[in-house]
DSSP file (Angstrom, degrees, kcal/mol; ACC not computed):
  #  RESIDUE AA STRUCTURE BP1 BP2  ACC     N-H-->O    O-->H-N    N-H-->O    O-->H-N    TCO  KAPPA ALPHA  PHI   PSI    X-CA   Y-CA   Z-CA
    1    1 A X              0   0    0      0, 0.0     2,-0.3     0, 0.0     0, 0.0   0.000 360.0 360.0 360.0 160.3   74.2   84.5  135.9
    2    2 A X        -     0   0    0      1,-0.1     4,-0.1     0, 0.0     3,-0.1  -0.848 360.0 -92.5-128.3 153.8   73.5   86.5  139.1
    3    3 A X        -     0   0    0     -2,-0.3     2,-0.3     1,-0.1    -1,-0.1  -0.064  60.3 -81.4 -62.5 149.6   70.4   88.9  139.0
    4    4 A X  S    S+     0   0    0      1,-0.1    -1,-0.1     2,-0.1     2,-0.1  -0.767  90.5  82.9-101.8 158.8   71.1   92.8  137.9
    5    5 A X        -     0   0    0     -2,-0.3     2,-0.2    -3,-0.1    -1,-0.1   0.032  67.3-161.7-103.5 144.6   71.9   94.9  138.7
    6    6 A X        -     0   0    0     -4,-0.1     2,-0.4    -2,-0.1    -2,-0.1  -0.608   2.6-150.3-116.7 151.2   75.4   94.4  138.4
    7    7 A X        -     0   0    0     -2,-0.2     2,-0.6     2,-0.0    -1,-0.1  -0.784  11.4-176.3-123.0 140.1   78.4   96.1  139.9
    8    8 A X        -     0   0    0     -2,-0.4     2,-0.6     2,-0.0    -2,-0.0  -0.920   9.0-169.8-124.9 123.9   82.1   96.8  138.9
    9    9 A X        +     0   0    0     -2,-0.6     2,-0.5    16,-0.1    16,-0.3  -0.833  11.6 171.3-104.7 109.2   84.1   98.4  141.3
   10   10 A X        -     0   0    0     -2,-0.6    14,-0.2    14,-0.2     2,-0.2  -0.946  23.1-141.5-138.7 141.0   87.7   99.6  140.0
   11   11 A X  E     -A   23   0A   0     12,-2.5    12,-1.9    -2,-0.5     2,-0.3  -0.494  16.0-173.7 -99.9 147.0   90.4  101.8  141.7
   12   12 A X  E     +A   22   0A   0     10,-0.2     2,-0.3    -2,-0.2    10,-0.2  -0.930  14.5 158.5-144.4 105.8   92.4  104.3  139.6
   13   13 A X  E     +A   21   0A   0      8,-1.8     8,-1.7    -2,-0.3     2,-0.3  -0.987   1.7 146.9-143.8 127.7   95.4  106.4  141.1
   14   14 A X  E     -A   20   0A   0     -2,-0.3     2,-0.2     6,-0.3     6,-0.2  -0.910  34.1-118.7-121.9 166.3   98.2  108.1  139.9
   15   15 A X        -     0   0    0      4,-0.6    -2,-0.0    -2,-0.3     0, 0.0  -0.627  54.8 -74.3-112.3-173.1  100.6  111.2  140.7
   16   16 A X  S    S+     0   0    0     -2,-0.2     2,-0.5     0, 0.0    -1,-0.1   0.759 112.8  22.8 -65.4  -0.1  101.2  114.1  138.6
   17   17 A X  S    S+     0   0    0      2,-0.1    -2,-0.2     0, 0.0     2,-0.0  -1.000 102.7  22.9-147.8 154.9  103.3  112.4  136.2
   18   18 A X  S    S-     0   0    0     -2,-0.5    -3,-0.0    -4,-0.1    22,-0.0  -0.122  92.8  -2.5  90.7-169.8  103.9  109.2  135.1
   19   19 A X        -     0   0    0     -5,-0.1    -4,-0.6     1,-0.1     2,-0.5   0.260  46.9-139.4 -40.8 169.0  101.6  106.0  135.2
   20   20 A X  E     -AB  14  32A   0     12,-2.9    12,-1.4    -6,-0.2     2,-0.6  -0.999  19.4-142.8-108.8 137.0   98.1  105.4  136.6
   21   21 A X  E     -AB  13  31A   0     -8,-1.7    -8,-1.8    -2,-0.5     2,-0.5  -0.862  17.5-158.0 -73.4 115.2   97.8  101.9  138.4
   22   22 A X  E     +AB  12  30A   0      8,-1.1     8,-1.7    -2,-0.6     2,-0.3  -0.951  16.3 177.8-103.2 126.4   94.3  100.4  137.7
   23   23 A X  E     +A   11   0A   0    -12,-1.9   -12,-2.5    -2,-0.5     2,-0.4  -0.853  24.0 167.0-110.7 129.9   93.3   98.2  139.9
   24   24 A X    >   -     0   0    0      3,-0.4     3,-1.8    -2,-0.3   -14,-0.2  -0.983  51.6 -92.7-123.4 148.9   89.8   95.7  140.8
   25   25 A X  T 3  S+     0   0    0     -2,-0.4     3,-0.1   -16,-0.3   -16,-0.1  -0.194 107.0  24.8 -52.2 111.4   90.0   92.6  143.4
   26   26 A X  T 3  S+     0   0    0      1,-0.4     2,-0.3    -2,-0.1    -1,-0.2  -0.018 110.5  64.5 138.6 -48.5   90.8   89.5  141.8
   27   27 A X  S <  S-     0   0    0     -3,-1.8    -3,-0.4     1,-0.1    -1,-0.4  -0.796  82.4 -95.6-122.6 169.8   92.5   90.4  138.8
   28   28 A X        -     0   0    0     -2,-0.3    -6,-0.1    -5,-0.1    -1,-0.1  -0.366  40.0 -83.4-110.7-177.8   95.7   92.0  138.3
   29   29 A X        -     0   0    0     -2,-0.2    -6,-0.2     1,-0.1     2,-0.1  -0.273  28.3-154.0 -94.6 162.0   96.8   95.5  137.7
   30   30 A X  E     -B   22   0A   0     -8,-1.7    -8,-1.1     1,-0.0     2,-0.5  -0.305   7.6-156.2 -89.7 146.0   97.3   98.0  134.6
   31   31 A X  E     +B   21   0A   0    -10,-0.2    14,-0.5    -2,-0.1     2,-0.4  -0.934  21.2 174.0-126.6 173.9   99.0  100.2  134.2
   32   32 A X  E     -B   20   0A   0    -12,-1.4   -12,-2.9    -2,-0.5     2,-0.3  -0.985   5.3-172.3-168.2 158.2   97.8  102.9  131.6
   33   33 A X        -     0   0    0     12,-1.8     7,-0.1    -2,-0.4    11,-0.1  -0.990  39.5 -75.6-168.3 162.2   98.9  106.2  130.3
   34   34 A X        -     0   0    0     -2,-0.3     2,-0.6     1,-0.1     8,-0.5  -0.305  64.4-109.5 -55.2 172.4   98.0  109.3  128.1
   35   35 A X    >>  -     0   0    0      6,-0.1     3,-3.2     5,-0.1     2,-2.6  -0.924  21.6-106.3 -95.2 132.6   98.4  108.1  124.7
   36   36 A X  T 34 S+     0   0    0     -2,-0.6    -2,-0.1     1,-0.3    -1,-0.0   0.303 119.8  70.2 -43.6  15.5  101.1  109.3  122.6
   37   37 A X  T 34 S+     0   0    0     -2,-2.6    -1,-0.3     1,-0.0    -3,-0.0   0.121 106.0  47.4 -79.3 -16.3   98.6  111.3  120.7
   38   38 A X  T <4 S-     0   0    0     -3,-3.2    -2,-0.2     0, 0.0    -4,-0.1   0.332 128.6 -91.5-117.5   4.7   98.5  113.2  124.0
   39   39 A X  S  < S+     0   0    0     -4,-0.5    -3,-0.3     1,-0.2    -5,-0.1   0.178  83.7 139.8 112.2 -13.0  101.7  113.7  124.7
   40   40 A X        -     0   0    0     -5,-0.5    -1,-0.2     1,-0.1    -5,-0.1   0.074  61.0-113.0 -92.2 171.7  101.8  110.6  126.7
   41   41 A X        -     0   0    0     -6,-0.1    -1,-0.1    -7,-0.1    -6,-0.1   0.978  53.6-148.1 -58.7 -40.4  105.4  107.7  126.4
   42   42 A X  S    S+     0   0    0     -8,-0.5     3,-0.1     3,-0.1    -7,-0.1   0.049  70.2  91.4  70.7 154.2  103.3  104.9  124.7
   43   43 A X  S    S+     0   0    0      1,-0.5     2,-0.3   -10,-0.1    -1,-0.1   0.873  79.0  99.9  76.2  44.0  103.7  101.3  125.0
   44   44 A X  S    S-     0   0    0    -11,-0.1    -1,-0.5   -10,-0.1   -12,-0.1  -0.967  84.8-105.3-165.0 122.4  101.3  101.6  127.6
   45   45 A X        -     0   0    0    -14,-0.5   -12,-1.8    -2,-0.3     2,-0.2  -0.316  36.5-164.5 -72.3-179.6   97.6  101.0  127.6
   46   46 A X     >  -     0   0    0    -14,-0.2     4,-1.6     1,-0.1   -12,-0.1  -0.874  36.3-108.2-137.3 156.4   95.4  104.2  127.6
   47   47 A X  H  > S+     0   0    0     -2,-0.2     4,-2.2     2,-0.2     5,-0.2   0.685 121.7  60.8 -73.5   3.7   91.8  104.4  128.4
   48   48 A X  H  > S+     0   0    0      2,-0.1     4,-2.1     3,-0.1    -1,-0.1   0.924 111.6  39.7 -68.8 -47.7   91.2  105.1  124.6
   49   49 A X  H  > S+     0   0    0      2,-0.2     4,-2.5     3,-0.2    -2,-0.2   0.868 113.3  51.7 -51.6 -49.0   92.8  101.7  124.0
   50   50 A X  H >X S+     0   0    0     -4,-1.6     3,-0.9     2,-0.2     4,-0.6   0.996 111.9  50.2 -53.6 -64.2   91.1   99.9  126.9
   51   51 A X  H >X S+     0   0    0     -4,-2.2     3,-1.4     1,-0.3     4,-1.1   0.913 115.5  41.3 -55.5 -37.5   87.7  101.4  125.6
   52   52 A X  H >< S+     0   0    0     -4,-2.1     3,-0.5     1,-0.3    -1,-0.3   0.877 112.5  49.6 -74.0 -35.8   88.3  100.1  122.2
   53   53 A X  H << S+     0   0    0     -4,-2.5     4,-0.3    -3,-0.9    -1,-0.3   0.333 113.5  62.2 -81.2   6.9   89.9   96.5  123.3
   54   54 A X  H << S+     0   0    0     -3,-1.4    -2,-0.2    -4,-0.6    73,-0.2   0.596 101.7  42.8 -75.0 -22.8   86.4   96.8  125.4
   55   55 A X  S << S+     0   0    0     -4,-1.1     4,-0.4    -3,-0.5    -2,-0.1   0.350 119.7  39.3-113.7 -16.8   84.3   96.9  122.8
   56   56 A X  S  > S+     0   0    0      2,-0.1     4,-2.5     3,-0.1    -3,-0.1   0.680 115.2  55.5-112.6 -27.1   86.0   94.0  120.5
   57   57 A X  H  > S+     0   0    0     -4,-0.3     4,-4.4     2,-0.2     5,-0.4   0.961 113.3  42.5 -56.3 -49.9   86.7   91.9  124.0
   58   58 A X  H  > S+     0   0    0      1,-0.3     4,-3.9    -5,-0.2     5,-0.4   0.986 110.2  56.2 -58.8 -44.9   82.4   92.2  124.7
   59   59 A X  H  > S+     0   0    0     -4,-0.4     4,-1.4     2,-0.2    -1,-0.3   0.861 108.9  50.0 -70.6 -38.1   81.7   91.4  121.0
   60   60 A X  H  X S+     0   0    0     -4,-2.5     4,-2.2     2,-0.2     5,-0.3   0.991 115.3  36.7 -41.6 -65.9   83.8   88.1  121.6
   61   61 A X  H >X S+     0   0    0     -4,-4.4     4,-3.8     1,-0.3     3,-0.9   0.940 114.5  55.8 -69.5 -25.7   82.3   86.7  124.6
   62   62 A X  H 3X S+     0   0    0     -4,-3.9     4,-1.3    -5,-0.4     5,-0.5   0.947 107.1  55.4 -46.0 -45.5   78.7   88.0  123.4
   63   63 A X  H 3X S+     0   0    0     -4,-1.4     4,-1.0    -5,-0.4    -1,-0.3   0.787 108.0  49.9 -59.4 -22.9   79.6   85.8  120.2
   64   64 A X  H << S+     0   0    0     -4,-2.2     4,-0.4    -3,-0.9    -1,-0.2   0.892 108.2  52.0 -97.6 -39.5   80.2   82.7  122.4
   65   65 A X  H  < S+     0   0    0     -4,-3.8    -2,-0.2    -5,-0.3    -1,-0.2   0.816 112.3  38.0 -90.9  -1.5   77.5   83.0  123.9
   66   66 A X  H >X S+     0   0    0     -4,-1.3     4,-1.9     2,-0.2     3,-1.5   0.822 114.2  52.3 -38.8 -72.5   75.1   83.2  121.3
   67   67 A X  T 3<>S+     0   0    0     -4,-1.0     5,-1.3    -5,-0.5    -2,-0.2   0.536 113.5  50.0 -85.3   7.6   76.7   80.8  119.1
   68   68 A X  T 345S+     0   0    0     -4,-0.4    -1,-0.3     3,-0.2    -2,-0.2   0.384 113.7  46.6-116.0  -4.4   76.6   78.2  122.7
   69   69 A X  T <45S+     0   0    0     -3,-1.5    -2,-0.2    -5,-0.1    -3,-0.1   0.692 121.2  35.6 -77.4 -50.0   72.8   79.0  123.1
   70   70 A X  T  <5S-     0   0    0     -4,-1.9    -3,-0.1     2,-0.1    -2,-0.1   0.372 105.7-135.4-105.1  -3.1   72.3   78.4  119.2
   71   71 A X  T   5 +     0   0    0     -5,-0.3     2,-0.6     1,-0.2    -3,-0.2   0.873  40.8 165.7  28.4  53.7   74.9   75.5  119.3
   72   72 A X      < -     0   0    0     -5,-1.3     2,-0.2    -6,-0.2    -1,-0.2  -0.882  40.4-117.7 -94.1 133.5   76.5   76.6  116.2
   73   73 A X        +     0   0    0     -2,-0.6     2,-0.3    33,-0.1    33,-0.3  -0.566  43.0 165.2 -36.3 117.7   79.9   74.9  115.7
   74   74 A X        -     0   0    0     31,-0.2    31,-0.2    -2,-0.2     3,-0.1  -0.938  28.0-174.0 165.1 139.6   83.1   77.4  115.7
   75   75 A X  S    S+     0   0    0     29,-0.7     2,-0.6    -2,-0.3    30,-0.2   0.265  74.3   6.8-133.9  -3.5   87.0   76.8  116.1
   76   76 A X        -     0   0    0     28,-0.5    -1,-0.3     1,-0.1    28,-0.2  -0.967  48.6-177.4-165.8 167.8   88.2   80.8  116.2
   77   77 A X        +     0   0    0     -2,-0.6     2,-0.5    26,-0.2    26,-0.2  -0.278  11.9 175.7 176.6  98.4   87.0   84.2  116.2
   78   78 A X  E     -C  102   0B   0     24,-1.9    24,-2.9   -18,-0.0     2,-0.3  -0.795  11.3-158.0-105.2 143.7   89.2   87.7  116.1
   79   79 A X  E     -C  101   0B   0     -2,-0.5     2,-0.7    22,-0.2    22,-0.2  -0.917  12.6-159.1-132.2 136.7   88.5   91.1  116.0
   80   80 A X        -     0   0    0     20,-0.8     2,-0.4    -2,-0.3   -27,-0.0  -0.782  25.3-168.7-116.1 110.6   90.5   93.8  114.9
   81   81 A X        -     0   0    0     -2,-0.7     2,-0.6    18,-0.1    18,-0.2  -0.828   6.8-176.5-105.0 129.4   88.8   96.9  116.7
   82   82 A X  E     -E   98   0C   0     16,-1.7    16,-2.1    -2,-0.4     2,-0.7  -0.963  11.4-151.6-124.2 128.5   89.7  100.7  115.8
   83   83 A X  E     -E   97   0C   0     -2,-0.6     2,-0.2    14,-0.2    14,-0.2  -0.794   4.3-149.5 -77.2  95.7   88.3  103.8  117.5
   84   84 A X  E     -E   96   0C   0     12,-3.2    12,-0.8    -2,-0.7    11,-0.6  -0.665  13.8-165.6 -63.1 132.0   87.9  107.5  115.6
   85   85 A X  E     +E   94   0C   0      9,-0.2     2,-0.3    -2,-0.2     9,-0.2  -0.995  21.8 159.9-118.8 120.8   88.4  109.9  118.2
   86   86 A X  E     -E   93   0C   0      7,-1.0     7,-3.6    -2,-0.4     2,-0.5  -0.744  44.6-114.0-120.9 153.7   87.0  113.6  116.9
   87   87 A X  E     +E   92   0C   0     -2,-0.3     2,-0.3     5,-0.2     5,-0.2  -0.971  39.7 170.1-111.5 136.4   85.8  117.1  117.9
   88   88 A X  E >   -E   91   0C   0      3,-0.6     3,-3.2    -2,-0.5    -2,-0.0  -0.774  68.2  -4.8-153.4 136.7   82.5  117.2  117.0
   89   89 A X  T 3  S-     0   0    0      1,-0.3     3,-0.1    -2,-0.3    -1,-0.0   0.659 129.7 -56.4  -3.0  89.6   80.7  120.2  118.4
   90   90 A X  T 3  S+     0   0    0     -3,-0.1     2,-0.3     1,-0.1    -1,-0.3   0.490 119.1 112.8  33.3  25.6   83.3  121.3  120.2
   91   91 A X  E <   -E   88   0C   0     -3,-3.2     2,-0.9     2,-0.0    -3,-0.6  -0.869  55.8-149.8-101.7 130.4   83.4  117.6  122.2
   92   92 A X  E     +E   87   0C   0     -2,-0.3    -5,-0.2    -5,-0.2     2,-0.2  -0.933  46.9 131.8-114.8 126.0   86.2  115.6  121.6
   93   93 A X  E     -E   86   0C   0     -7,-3.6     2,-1.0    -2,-0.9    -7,-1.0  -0.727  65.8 -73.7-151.0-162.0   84.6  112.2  122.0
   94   94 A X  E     -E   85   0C   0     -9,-0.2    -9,-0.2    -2,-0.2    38,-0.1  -0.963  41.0-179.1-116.6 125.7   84.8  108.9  119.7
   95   95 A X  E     +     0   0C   0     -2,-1.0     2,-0.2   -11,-0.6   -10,-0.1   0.388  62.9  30.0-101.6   1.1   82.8  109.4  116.8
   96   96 A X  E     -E   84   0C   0    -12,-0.8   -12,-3.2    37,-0.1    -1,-0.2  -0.956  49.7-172.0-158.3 136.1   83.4  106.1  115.2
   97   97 A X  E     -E   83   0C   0     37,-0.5    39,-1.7    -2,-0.2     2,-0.3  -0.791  14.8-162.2-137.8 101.4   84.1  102.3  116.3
   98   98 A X  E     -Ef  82 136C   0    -16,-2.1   -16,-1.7    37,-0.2    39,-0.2  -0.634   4.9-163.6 -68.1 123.8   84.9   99.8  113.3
   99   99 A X        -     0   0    0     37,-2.4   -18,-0.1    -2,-0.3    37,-0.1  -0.659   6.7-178.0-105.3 142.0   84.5   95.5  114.1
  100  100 A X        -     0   0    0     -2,-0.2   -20,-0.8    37,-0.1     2,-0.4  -0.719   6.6-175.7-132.3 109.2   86.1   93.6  111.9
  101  101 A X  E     -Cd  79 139B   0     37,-1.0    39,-4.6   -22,-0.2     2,-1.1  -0.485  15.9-173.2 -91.9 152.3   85.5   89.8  112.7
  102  102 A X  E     -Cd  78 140B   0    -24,-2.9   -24,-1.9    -2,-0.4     2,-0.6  -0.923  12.0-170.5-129.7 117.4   86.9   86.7  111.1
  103  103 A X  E     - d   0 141B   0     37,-3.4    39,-2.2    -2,-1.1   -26,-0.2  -0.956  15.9-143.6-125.1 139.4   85.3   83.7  112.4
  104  104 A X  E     - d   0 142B   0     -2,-0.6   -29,-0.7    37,-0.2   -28,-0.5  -0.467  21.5-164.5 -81.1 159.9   86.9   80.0  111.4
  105  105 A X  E     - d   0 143B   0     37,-0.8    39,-2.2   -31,-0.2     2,-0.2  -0.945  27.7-106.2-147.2 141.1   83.7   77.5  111.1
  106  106 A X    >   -     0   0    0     -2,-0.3     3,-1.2   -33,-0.3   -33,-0.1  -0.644  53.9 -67.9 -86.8 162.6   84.5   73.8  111.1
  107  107 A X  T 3  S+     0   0    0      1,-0.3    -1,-0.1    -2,-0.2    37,-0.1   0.174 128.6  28.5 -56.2 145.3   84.4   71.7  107.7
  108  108 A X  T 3  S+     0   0    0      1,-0.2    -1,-0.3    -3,-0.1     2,-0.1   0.384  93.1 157.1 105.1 -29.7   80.7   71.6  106.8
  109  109 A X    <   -     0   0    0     -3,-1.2     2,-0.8     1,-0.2    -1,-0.2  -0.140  50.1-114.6-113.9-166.9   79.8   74.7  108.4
  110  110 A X     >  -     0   0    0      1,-0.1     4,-2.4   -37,-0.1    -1,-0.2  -0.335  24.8-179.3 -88.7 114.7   76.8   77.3  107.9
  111  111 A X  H >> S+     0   0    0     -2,-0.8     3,-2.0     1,-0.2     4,-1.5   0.954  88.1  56.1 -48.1 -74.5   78.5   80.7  106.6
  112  112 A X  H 3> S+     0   0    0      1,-0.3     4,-1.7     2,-0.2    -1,-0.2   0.664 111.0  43.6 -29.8 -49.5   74.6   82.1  106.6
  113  113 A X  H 3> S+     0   0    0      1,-0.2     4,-1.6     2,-0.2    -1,-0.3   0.938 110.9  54.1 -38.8 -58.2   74.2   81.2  110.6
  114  114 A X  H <X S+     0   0    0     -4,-2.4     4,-1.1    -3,-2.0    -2,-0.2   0.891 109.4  42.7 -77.8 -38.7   77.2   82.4  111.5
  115  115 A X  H  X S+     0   0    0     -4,-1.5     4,-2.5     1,-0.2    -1,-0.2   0.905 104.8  61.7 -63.0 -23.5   76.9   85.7  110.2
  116  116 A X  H  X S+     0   0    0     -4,-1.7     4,-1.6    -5,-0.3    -2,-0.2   0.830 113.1  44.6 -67.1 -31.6   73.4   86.2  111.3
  117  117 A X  H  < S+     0   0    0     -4,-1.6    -1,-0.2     2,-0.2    -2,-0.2   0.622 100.6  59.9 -52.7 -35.8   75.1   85.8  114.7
  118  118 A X  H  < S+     0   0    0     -4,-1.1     5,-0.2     2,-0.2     4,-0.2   0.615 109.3  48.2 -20.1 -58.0   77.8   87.7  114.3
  119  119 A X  H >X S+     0   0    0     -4,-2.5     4,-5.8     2,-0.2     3,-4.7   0.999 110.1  52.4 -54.2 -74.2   75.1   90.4  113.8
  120  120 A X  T 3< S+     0   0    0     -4,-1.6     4,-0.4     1,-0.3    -1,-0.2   0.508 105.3  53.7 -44.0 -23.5   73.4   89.4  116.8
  121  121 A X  T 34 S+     0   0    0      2,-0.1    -1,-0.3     3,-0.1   -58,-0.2   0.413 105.1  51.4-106.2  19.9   76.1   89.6  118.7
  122  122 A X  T <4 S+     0   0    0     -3,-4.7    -2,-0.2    -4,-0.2    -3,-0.1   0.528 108.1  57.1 -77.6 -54.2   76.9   93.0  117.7
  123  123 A X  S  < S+     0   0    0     -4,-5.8    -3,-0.2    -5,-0.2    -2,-0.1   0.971 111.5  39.4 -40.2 -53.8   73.5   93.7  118.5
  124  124 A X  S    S+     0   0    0     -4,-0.4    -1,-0.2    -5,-0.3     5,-0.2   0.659  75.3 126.2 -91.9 -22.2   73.8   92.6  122.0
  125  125 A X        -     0   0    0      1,-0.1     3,-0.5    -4,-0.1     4,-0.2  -0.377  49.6-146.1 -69.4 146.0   76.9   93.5  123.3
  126  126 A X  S >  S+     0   0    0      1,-0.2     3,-1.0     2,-0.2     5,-0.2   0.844  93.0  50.5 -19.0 -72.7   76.9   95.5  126.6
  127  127 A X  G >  S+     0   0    0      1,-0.2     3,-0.5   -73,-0.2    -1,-0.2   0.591 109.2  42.2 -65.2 -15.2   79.6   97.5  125.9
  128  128 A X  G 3  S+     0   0    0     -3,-0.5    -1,-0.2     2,-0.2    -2,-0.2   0.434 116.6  57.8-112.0 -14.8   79.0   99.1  122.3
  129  129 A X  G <  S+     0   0    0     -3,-1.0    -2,-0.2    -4,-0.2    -1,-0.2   0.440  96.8  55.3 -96.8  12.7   75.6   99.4  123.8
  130  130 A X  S <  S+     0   0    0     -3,-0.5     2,-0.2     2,-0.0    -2,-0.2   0.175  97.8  99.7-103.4 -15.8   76.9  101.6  126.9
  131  131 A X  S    S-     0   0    0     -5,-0.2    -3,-0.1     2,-0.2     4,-0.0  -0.527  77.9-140.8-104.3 154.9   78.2  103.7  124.1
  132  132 A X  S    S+     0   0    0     -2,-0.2     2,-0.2   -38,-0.1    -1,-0.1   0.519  92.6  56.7 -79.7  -9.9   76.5  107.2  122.5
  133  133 A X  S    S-     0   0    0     -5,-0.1     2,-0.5   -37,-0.0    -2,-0.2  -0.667  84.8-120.6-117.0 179.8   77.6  105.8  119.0
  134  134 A X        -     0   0    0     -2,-0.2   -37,-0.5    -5,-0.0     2,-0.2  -0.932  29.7-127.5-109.8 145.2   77.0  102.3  116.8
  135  135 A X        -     0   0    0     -2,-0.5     2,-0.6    -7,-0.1   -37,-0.2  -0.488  11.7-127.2 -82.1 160.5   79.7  100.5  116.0
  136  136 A X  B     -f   98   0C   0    -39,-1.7   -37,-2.4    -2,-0.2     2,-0.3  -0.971  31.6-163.4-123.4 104.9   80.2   99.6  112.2
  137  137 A X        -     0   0    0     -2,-0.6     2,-0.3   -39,-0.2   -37,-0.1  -0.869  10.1-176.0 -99.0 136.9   80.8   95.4  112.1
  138  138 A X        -     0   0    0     -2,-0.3   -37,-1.0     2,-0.0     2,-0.6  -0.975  15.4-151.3-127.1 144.2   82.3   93.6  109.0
  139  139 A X  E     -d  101   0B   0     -2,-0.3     2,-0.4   -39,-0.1   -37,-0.2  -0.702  22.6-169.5-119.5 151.0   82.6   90.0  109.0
  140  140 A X  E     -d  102   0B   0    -39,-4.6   -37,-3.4    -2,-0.6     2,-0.3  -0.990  11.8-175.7-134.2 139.8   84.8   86.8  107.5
  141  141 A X  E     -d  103   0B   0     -2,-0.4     2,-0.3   -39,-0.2   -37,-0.2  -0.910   8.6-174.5-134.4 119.8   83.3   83.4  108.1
  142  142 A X  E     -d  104   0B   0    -39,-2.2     2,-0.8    -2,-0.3   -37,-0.8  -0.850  23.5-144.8 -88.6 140.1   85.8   80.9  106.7
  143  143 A X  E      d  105   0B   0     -2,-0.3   -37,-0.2   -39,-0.2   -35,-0.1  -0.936 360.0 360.0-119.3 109.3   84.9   77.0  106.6
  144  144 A X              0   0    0    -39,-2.2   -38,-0.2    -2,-0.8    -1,-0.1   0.314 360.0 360.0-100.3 360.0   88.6   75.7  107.5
């Protein structure tokens, strides 16, 4: 891991209608639009959608790396992330972000670990900790 502080550079351009291209060097580009809750076409990601697949993406890889520090055993792990977006003193901001993860465990393995990790990597992600709210995580640990 290279020392912080660390920097993410991404370019964001559109015209008065239609998509925005976002772009950073390396990977390739989005395209993104209001959401159809704003009038926007849909079928398009949004930044309300980005932030929210931000928040369940960070809570993955935090989980992997946690559970590859702690060498707990693991075959799967989804999460199905939703975002409230509210006016709250006159703000319209996200006032709620619901985890829910299902992690697979291989034959054998320990439910109690795995949630306590779960946790811990709720705790620790970045992104949910970038944010002005706490997220509300619910977990499934299955032993497949």
């Amino acid at each position: 891991m290279q020392a912080y502080p660390h920097r993410y550079v991404v370019e964001a351009a559109g015209e008065a209608e239609g998509s925005v291209l976002v772009r950073s060097e390396g990977l390739p580009p989005l395209t993104t639009a209001a959401p159809p809750q704003y009038g926007g076409p849909g079928g398009q990601w949004s930044p309300e959608t980005l932030l929210v697949a931000a928040a369940a993406d960070c809570f993955i890889l935090t989980f992997r790396a946690i559970a590859t520090m702690s060498k707990l055993p693991w075959r799967r792990l989804a999460c199905d992330a939703e975002g409230i977006l509210d006016r709250r003193d006159g703000v319209v901001r996200f006032t709620e972000l619901r985890l829910r993860a299902r992690l697979a465990l291989p034959p054998g393995g320990d439910v109690e670990r795995a949630r306590r990790l779960l946790e811990k990597a709720e705790a620790a992600c970045l992104v949910t900790n970038s944010l002005a709210l706490r997220p509300t995580l619910t977990t499934e640990v299955a032993v497949e």
